[in-house]
Each structure stands twice: as structure tokens, then as C-alpha cells.
C-alpha positions in Angstrom: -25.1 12.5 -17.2 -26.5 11.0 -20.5 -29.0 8.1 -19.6 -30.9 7.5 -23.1 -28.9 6.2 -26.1 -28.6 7.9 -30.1 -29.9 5.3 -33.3 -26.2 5.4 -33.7 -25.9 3.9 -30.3 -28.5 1.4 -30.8 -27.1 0.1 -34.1 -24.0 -0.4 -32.1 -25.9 -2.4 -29.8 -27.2 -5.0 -32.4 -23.5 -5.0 -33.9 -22.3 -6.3 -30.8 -25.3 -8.5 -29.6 -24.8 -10.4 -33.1 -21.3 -11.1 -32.8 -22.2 -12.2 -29.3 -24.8 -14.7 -30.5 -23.1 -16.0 -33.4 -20.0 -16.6 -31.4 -21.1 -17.9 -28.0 -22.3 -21.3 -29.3 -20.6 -24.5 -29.9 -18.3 -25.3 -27.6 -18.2 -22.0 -26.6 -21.8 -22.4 -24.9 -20.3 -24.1 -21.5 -18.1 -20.7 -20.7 -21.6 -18.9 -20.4 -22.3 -17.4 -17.1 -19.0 -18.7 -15.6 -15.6 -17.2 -14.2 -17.3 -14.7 -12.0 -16.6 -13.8 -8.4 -15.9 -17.5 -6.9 -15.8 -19.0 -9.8 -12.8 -17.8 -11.4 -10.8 -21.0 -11.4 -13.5 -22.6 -14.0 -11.9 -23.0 -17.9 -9.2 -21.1 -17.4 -7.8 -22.1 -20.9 -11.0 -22.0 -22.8 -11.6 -18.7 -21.7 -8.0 -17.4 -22.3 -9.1 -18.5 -25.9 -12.2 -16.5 -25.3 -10.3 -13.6 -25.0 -8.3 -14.1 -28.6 -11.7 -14.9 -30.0 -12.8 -11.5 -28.3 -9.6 -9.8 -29.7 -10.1 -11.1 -33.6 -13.3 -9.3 -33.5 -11.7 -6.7 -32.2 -14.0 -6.5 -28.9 -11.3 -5.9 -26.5 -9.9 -2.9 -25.0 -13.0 -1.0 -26.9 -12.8 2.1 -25.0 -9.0 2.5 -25.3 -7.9 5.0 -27.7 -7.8 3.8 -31.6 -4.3 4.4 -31.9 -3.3 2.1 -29.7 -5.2 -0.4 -30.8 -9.1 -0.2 -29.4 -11.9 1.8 -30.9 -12.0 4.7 -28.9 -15.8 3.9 -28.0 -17.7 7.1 -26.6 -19.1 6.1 -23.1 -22.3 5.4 -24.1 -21.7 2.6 -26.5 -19.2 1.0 -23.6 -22.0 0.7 -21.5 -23.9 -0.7 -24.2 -20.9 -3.4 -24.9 -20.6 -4.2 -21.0 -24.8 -4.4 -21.0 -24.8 -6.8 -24.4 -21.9 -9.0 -22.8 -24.0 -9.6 -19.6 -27.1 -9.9 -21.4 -25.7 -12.8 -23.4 -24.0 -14.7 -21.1 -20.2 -14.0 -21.9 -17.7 -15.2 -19.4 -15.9 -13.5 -17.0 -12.7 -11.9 -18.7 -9.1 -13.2 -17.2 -7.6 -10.5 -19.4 -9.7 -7.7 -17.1 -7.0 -6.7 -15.1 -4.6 -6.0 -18.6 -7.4 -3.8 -20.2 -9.0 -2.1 -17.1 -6.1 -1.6 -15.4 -2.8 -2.1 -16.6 -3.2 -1.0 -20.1 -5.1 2.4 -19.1 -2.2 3.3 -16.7 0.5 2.7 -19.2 -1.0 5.0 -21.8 -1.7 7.8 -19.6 1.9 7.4 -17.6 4.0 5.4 -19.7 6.8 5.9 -22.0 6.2 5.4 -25.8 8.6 2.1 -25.7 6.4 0.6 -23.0 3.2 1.5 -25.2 4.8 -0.6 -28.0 6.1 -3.8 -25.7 3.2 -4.0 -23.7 -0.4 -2.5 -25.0 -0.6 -4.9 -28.2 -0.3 -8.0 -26.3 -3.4 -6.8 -24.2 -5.5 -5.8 -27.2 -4.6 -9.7 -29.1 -5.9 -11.2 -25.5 -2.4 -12.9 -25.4 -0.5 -11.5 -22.2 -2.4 -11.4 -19.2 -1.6 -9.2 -16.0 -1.8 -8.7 -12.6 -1.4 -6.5 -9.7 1.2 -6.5 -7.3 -0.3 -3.9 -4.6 -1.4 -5.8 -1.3 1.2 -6.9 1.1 1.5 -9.0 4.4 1.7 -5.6 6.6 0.1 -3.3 3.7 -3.6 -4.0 2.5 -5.9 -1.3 3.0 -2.7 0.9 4.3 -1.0 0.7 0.7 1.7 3.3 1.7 3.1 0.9 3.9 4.3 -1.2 1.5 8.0 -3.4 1.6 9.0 -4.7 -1.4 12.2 -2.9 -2.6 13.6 -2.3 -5.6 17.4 -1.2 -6.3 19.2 -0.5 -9.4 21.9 -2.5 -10.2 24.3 -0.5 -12.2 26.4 -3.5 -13.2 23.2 -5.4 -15.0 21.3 -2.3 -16.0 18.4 -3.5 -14.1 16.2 -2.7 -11.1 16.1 -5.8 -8.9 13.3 -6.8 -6.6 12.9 -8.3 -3.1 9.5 -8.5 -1.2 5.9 -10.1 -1.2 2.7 -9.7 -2.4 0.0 -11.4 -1.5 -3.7 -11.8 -2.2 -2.6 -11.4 -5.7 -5.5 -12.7 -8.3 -4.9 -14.8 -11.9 -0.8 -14.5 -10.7 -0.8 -18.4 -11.6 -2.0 -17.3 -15.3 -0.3 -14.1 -15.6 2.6 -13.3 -17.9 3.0 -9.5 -16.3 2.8 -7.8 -12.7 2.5 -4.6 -12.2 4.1 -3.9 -8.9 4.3 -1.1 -6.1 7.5 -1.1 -4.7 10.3 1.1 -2.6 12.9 2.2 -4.4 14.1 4.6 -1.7 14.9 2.4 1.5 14.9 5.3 3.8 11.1 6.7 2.5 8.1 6.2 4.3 4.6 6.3 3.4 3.4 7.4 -0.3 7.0 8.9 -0.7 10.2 6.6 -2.6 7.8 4.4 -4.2 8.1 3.0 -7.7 5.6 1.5 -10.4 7.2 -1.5 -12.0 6.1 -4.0 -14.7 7.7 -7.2 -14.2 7.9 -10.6 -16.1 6.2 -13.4 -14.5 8.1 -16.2 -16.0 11.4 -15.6 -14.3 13.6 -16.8 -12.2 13.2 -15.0 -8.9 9.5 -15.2 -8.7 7.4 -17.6 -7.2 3.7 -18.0 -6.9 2.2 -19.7 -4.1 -1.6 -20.5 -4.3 -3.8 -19.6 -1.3 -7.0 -22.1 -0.8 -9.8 -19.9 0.2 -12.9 -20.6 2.4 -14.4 -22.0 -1.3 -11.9 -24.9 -1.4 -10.6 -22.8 -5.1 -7.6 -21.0 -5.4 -8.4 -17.7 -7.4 -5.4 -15.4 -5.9 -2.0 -16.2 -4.6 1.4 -15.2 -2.9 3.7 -13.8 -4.7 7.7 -13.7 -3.6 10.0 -11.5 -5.2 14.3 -12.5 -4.5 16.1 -10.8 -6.7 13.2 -10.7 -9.6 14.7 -8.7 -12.4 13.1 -5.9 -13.9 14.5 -3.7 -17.0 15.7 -0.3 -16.8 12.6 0.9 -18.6 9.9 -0.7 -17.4 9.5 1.4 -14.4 6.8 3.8 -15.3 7.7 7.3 -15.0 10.4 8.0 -12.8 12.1 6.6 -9.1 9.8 8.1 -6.7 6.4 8.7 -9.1 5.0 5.3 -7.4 2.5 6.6 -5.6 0.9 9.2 -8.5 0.7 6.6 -10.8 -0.5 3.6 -8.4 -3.5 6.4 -7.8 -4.0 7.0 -11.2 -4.6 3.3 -11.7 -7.2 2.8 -9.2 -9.3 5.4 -10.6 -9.1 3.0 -13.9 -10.3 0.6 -11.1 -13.3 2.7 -10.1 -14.0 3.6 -13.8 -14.6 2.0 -16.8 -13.9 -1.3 -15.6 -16.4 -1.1 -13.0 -19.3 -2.0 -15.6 -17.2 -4.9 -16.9 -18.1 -5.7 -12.8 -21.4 -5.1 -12.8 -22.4 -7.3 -15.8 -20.6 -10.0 -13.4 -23.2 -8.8 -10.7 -26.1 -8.4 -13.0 -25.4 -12.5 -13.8 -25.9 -13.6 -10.3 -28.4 -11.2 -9.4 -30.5 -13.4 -12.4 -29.4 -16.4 -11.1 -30.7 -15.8 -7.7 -34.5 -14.4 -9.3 -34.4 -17.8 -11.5 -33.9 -19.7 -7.9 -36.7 -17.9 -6.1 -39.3 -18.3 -8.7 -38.2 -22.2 -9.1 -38.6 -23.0 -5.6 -41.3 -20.8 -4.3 -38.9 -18.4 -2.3 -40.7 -15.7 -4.2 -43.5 -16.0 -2.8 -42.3 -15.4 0.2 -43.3 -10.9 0.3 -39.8 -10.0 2.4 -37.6 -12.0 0.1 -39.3 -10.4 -3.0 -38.7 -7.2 -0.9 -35.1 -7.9 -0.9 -34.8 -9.2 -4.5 -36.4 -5.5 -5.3 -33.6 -3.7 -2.6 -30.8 -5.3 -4.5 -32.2 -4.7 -8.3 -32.8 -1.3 -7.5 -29.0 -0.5 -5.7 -27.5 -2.4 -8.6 -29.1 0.4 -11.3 -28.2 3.0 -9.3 -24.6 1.1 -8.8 -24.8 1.9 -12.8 -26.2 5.0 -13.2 -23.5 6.1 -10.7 -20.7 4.8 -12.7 -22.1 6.7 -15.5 -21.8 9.5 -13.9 -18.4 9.0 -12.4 -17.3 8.2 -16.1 -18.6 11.4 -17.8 -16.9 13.6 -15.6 -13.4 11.2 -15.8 -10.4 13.6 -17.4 -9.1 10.4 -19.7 -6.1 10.1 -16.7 -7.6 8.2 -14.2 -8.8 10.9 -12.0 -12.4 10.7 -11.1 -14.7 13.1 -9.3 -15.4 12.4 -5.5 -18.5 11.0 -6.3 -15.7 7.7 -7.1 -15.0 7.4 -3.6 -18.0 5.9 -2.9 -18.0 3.0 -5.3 -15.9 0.3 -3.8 -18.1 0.5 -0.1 -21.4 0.8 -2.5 -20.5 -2.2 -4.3 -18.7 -4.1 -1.7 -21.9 -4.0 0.5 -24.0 -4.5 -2.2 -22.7 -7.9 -2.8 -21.9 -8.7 0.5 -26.1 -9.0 0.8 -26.9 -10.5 -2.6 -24.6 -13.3 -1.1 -26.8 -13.5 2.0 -29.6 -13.8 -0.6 -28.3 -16.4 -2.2 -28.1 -19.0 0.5 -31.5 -17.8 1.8 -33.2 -18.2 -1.4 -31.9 -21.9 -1.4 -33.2 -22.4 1.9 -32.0 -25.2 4.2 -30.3 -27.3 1.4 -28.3 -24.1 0.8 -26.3 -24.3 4.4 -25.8 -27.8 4.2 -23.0 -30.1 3.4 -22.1 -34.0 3.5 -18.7 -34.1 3.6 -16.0 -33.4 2.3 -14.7 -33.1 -0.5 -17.4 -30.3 -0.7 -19.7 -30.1 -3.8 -20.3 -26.5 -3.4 -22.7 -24.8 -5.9 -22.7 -21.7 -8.1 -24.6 -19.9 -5.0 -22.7 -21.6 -2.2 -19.7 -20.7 -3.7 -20.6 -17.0 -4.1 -21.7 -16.9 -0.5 -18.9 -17.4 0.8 -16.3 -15.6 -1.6 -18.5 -12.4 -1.2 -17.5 -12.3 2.7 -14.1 -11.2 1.7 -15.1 -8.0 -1.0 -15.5 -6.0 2.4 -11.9 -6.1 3.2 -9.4 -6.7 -0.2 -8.9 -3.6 -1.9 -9.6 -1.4 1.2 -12.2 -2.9 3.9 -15.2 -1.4 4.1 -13.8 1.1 7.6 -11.2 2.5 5.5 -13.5 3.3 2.4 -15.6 5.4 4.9 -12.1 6.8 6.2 -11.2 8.1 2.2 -15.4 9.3 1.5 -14.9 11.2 5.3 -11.1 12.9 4.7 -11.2 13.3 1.1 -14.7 13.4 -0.4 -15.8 15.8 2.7 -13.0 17.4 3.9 -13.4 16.0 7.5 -9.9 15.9 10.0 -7.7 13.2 9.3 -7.7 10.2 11.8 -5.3 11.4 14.8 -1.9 8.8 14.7 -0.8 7.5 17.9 
């Protein structure tokens, strides 16, 4: 693993921390630090305008390969890019799930039409995306999933039935990407397909779900009888699974430092706190702003690693499985930080409507990272069977 950077790499670095500072002013200056974790509902427009901004200089999608549209940065200079935006401020991305997920799995597994229809409206910042996985009766268990999908010869299309749920940005998505049974009789990983589905359609509703926050960041989603075209299911009837693993190593790979520059934000929020009101003075709270610093570089120097050894197809080595528990935990306890740094004013409320701050907010949204996306049991189920080999849980 490469942890020291070429001239060529630093050059890189003032390219993009000048385009940064010259760009993130104006009006601009308000998105800075906001539409992280909890706070995704703030200036949802102005930052989807971030995003074309991003795209004109030609700052999205920069790991992607050049011929489809991004600049095919070596992994060193992507970490530089995710450590400039977090050092300046930048917003969280809404476009995130398009260009660390979606668009990644569509050029490893999808056809050359769906390159063309989908990939440039991910690189312009103009189509955003998001991911149909998580169902009522299939969360953590993802094999379990519903949904169905049959071909209807007489429309040429596959149609959909079934819900999703705890589905992020569906309220300002224009795609889904969306796991789904196209063999009624399967069970498990086996008869799934991968589908990429219009949003704006008849046949699909999204319902938003308040969370402890009083915000509404993810949502139900119902399909009845959503349409989907012949060829936007990627690869073929039955590849669901494959590809739907593909893509979560996309989710434990490059994106993962788009993450962490969220992290390193609040982290820096929480210091700024502590010195203001005296709570660093206090040795075990210093002690446990040093815990969390020092697991948040390692969290990097990790991803690093998992990204040098990356095949270009989403695959990662086993050292991958540990990321989502590492980073789940990891923010579980800078959330417990948080409130404690603010001290009693931090637990306390009027009434409601509730006021909550940046730190209250993030509090209580980090209580849920230990379950969405496979709780925190289950991670240490995937590290045990598949990272070390160990006998699979016995089924009942």
C-alpha cells in the first residue's frame, strides 16, 4: 500500500484545492459543511446545482474510466480529491449513490446501450439514483427479497410489483436500481434480477419515513406494475445476485472516502466544540477525541489498502469485510461524543417543534448506521463465514 504521494500528485492537489476555493464562495458559501449524515434534507436544490457546478469542472466521477466520461484518476490522486473536498468544506454529494455505485456497476456489468443512456447523465450531475435493495422482510438477509419482476411479452417490458423501503434521496431520484425476483419459484440468492427503473412513472410511489430526527432523508418505495424496458436489466434473468455483490464492493471501495471526508467534517466539528466550551479540558474526553482521530486514519489507511488490491470489478480483498462494522461503530461513538461534548444543554429540549442542532441531529441519526446496510451481528456473521472460513450459522 502506497501512503506518501509523487510532485505529480501534489500538483494535482493544489489543482483541485483552487478550483475548490474559487468556487465555494458566494452563495455557494452556505452549502459548506452541510448534507452529511442527518443532515441530508438541507439545500437539496442548491446542492443538486453543486453537483453540475462539480460536473462543468469536470470533478465528478474522477476515478471512472476516461472513456466514459471521468479522468481515470490513479488511487492516489482520488484520495487526494476526497481529502481536498473535506478539507474545504464541500457539501455532501446527492449524486453519491449515481457515481459510487450505480455508475461503477453498469460499466463493469452492463451492456454498451446502458453505458450510453445512463453513465453521461451521472458524469453532468443531472440524473440522480438510488438503491432499491432493503425490503420489509429483507434487510440484512438481502436474499430474501420479494419484489418480482415478469416479462410481459405483449409490451416488451419487465413489470414490477413489491417494496422497498429505507430507500435514501428516492424523493430526488430520477433512477432506481432495484433487486428483484424474476423467477417466482427461486429462493435465496438464486432467480434474482438487477433492474434500473424510471422514477417518474406511473406505478411508483414514494412515501417518506420521518426518522427519530424529525427529517425525512429515506423513504418507501412501492412498485404496482412499475414498468421497466427490456434492456435495462443488467446482464441476464437470474445474474441478480452477482451483480448486486459486485456493487457493494463499489460500496466498500472508492466511495468509502467520499464517506469519510463526511466523517472527517464532524469529527472537526466536535474538536471545535470541546475547545469552545472547555470539554477539552476534561483528560478522558481528550482521550476519546484522540480514540476516534486515530480509528478514523486507520478507517483511511484501510480503505487504501482495500482499494489497491480492488480488480476494477467490484471485488475487494477480505480485508473489505470489515469496513461497514469498522465504520459503523466508529460513528456510532463519535455520536455519543457529540452530545457529551455539549454537555447538559446537548440532551435537552423545550418543546416541540424541536430545534435540533448539527450535533443533536447526528446523535441520533448515527444510532441507526449499526443496522441499515447489514447490522452490526450480521457484519461479524460475513468477517466469521467468509473472511475466516468459520462454519456457517446452523438454520433451524
Amino acid at each position: 500500500m502506497k501512503l506518501s504521494f509523487s510532485p505529480e500528485d501534489e500538483k494535482f492537489r493544489e489543482e483541485i484545492a483552487s478550483w475548490l476555493k474559487a468556487n465555494l464562495s458566494g452563495g455557494v458559501e452556505q452549502l459548506k459543511f452541510r448534507g452529511g449524515p442527518g443532515d441530508e434534507h438541507m439545500f437539496p436544490e442548491e446542492r443538486k446545482q453543486w453537483e453540475q457546478k462539480l460536473a462543468e469542472g469536470k470533478w465528478t466521477c474522477v476515478g471512472w474510466p476516461k472513456e466514459h466520461g471521468g479522468r481515470g484518476l490513479p488511487i492516489e490522486q482520488q484520495v487526494i480529491f476526497f481529502e481536498e473536498y473535506a478539507r474545504a468544506g464541500a457539501p455532501g454529494r446527492v449524486g453519491h449513490i449515481g457515481e459510487g455505485l450505480a455508475g461503477p456497476t453498469i460499466i463493469a456489468f452492463g451492456s454498451d446501450k446502458q453505458k450510453q443512456k445512463y453513465l453521461p447523465g451521472i458524469v453532468a450531475g443531472t440524473e440522480l439514483w438510488c438503491q432499491g435493495y432493503s425490503e420489509p422482510g429483507a434487510g440484512s438477509d438481502l436474499a430474501n427479497v420479494k419484489t418480482k419482476a415478469r416479462f410481459d411479452e405483449s409490451k416488451g417490458k419487465w413489470i414490477i410489483n413489491g417494496q422497498k423501503v429505507w430507500t435514501s434521496l428516492a424523493h430526488e431520484s430520477d433512477y432506481c436500481f432495484v433487486i428483484a425476483r424474476t423467477d417466482p419459484d427461486s429462493k435465496a440468492h438464486k432467480g434474482l434480477g438487477f433492474f434500473l427503473i424510471k422514477m417518474d412513472q406511473p406505478g411508483v410511489t414514494v412515501r417518506p419515513i420521518e426518522q427519530i430526527t424529525g427529517t425525512s432523508e429515506f423513504n418507501e418505495v412501492f412498485f404496482d406494475d412499475a414498468e421497466c424496458d427490456a434492456d435495462d436489466i443488467v446482464g441476464e434473468p437470474g445474474d441478480g445476485w452477482k451483480v448486486a455483490m459486485g456493487l457493494l464492493g463499489y460500496e466498500r471501495g472508492v466511495s468509502t472516502l467520499g464517506q469519510q471526508m463526511a466523517f472527517k467534517n464532524e469529527l472537526d466539528q466536535v474538536v471545535a466544540l470541546a475547545k469552545e466550551n472547555g470539554a477539552a479540558n476534561d483528560p478522558v474526553m481528550r482521550q476519546r477525541i484522540a480514540d476516534l482521530y486515530l480509528r478514523l486514519k486507520i478507517m483511511r489507511f484501510n480503505s487504501m489498502r482495500m482499494l489497491s488490491d480492488s480488480a476494477g470489478d467490484g471485488s475487494l480483498q477480505k480485508e473489505a469485510l470489515i469496513y461497514k462494522l469498522y465504520w459503523a461503530t466508529w460513528h456510532r461513538d463519535l455520536g455519543e461524543l457529540a452530545v457529551d461534548v455539549q454537555g447538559e444543554t446537548g440532551q435537552v429540549l423545550e418543546a416541540e417543534p424541536y430545534e435540533l442542532t448539527r450535533l443533536q441531529s447526528l446523535y441520533l441519526f448515527v444510532r441507526s448506521d449499526t443496522i441499515y446496510g447489514g447490522t452490526n451481528e450480521i457484519q461479524r456473521n460475513i468477517i466469521a463465514e467468509r473472511g475466516l472460513g468459520m462454519p456457517k450459522e446452523p438454520k433451524w
